[in-house]
VOPAGU-2260 file (C-alpha; in pm, 1 decimal, decimal comma):
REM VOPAGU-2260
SITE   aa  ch    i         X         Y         Z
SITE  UNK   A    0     296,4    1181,9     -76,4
SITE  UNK   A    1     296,6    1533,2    -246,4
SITE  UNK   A    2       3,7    1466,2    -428,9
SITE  UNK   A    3    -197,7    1328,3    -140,6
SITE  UNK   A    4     -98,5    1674,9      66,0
SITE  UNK   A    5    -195,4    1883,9    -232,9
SITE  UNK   A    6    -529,9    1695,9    -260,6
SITE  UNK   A    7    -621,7    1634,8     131,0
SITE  UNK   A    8    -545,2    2057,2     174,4
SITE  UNK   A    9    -775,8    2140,4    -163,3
SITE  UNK   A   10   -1063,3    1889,2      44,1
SITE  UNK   A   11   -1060,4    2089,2     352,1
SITE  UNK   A   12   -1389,5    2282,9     242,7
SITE  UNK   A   13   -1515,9    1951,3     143,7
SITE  UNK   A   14   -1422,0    1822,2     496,6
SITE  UNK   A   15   -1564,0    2075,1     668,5
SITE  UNK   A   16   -1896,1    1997,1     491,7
SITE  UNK   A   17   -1899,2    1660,8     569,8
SITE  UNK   A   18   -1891,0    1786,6     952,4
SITE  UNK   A   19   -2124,9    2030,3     879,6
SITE  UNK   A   20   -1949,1    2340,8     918,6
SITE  UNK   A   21   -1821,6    2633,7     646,2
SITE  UNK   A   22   -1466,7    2784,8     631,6
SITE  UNK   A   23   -1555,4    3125,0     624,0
SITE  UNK   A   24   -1459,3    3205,7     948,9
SITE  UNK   A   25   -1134,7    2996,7     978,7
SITE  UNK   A   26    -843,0    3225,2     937,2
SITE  UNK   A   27    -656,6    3207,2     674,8
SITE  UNK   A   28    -844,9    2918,9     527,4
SITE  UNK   A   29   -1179,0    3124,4     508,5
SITE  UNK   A   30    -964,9    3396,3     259,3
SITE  UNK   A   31    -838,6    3110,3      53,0
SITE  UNK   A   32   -1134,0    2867,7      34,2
SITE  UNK   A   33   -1477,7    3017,0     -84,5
SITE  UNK   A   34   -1740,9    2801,6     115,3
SITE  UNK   A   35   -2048,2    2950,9     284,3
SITE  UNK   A   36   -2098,9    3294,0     105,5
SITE  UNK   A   37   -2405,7    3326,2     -91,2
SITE  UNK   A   38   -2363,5    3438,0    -404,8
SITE  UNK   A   39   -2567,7    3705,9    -610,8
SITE  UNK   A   40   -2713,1    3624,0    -964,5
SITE  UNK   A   41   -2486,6    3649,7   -1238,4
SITE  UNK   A   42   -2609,4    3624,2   -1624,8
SITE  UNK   A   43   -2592,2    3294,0   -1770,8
SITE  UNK   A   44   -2537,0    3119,7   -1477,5
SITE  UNK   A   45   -2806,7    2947,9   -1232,4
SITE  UNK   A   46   -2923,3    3076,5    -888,7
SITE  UNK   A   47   -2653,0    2914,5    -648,6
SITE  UNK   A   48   -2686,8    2770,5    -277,1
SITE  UNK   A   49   -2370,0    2837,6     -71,1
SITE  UNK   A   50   -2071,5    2793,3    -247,1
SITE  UNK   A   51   -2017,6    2461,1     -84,2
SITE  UNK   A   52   -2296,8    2238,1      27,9
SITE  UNK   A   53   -2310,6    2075,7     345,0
SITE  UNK   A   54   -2289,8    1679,2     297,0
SITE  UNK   A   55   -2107,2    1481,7      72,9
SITE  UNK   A   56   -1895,4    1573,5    -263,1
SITE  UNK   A   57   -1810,0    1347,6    -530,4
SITE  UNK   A   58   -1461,6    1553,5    -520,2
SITE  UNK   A   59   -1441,8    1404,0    -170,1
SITE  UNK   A   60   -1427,2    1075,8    -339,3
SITE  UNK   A   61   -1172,4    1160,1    -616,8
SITE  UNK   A   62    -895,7    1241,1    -401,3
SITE  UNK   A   63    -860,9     901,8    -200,4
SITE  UNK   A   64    -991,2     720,6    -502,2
SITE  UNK   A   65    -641,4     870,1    -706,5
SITE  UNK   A   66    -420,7     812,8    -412,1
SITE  UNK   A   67    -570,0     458,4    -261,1
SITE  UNK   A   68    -499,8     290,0    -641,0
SITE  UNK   A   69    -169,1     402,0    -656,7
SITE  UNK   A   70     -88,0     198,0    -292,3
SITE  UNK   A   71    -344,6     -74,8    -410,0
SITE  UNK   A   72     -91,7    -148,2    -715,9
SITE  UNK   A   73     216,8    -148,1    -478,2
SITE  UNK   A   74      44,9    -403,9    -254,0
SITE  UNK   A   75    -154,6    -607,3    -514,5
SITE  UNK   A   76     249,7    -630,3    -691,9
SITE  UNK   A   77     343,1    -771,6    -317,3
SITE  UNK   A   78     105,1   -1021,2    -264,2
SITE  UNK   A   79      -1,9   -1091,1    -617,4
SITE  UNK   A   80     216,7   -1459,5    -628,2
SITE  UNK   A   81      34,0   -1543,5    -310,9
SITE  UNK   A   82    -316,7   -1433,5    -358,2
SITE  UNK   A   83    -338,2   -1394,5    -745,1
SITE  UNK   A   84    -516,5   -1019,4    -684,3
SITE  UNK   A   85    -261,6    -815,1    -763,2
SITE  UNK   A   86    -174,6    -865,3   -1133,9
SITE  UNK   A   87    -464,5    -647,3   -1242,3
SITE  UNK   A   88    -365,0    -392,2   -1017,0
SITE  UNK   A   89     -54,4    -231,1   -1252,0
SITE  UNK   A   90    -315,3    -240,7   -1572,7
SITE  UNK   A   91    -590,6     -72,3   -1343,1
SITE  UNK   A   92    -486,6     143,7   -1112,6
SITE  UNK   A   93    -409,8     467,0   -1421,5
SITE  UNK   A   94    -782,0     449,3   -1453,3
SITE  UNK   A   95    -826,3     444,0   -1129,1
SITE  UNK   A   96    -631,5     726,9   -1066,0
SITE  UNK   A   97    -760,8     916,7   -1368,0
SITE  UNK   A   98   -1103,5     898,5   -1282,7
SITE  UNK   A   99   -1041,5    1013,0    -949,5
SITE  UNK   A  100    -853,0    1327,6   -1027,4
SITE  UNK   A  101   -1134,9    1415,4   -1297,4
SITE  UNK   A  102   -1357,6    1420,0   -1035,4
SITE  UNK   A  103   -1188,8    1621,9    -776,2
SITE  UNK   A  104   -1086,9    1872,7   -1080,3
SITE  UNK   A  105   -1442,2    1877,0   -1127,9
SITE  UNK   A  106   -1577,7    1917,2    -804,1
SITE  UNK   A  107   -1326,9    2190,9    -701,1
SITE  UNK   A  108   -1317,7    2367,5   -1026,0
SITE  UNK   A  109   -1701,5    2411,2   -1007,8
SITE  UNK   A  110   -1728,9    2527,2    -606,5
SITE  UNK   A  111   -1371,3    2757,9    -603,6
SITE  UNK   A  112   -1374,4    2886,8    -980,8
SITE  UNK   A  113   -1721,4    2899,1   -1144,0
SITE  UNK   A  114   -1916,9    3034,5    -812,4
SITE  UNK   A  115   -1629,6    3307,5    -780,4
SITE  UNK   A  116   -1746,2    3429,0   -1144,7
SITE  UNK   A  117   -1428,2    3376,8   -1285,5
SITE  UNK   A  118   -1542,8    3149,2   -1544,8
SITE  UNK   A  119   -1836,3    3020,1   -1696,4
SITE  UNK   A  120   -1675,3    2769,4   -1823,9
SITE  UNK   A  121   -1718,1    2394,4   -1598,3
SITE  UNK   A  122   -1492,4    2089,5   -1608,2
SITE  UNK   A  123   -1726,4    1843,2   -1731,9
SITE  UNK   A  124   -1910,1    1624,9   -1470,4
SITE  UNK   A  125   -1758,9    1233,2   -1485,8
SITE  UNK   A  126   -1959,9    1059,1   -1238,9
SITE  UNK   A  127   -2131,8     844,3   -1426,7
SITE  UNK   A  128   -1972,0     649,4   -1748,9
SITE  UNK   A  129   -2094,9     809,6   -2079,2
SITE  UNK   A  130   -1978,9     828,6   -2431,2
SITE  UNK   A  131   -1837,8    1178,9   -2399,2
SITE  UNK   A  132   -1498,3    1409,2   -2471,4
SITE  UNK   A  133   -1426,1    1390,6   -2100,7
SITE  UNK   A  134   -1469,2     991,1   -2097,3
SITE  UNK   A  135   -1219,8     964,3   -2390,0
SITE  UNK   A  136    -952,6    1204,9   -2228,1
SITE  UNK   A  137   -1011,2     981,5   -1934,1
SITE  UNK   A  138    -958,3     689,6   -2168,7
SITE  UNK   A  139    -639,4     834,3   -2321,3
SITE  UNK   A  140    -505,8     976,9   -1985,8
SITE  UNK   A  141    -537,4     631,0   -1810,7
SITE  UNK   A  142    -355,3     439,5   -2141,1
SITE  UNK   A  143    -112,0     668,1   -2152,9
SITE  UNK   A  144     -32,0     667,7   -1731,6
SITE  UNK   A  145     -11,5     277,4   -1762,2
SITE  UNK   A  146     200,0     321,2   -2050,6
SITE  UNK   A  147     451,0     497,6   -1851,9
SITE  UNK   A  148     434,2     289,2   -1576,9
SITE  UNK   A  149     498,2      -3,5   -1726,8
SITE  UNK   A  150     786,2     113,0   -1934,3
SITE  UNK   A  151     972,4     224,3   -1603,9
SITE  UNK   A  152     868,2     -88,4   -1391,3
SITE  UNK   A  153     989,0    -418,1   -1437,5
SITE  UNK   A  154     662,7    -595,9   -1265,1
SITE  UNK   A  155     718,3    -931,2   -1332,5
SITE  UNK   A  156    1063,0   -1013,4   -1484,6
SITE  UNK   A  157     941,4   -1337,2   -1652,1
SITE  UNK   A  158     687,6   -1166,2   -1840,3
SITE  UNK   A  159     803,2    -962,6   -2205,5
SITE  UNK   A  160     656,4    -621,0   -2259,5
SITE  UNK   A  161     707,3    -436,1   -2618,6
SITE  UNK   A  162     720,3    -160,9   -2427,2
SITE  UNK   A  163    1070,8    -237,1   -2269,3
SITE  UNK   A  164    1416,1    -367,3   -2428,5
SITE  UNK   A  165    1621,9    -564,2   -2271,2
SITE  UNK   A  166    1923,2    -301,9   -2194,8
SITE  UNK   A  167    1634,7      -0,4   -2045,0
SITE  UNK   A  168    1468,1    -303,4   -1792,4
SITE  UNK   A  169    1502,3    -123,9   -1414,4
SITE  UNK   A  170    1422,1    -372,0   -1120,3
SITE  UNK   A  171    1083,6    -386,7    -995,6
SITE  UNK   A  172    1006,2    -173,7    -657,5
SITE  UNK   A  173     893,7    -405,8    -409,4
């Protein structure tokens, strides 16, 4: 529940411009977030529109995609003897979550960080599937979240994991 406050407040300028509307004059939200103001040329970095774009962001997506595959697992772990959807869930759901919080990191980094001048350096962009560094971090982040996961949740308690040992088995959160 944290998380999903952290992320939802870091969306607000992303909200906004989904409604069409900049935080600049908001108080208090208009100091913190940098979304309308036009920015002048810096070297080595391209002309920009406003800091944040009216429409749709891909960081937009990130955030519920992260926190909607975490609940997914818990209810595809529910309903998984019944249906047979929800033993994929605890193998998928780290990449799911992965993915999502590359692209919010992405999204924000680029719009509150890079457009301030701070940094010319940019979170690489992880839309789209490619054979890249960031892919393989996403890769290695998501094996070693499920990793984790597994080793502190019993899922099914018929099934063996090498993972677990018998004595460090908790009970599985239903």
């Amino acid at each position: 529940m944290a998380i999903a406050s952290v992320l939802l407040f870091a969306a607000l300028p992303w909200l906004a411009a989904d409604l069409g509307f900049y935080l600049n004059g908001v108080p208090l939200l208009g100091r913190i977030f940098q979304s309308g103001e036009f920015l002048p040329e810096r070297p080595g970095l391209p002309t920009f529109a406003p800091a944040v774009h009216h429409g749709h962001h891909h960081g937009m997506d990130g955030g519920p995609c992260s926190c909607s595959s975490r609940s997914c697992c818990r209810a595809g772990s529910a309903t998984s003897n019944a249906t047979g959807c929800g033993r994929g869930w605890p193998r998928t759901w780290p990449s799911c979550s992965v993915y999502g919080i590359a692209n919010f990191a992405n999204d924000i980094w680029i719009e509150q960080v890079v457009k301030r001048g701070w940094t010319s350096w940019e979170i690489p962009n992880v839309v789209q599937p490619r054979v890249t560094v960031a892919w393989s971090l996403i890769v290695i982040a998501a094996v070693i979240l499920w990793a984790l996961w597994t080793r502190l949740v019993d899922w099914d308690p018929d099934e063996e994991s090498p993972l677990r040992t018998q004595s460090d088995r908790l009970p599985a959160r239903r």
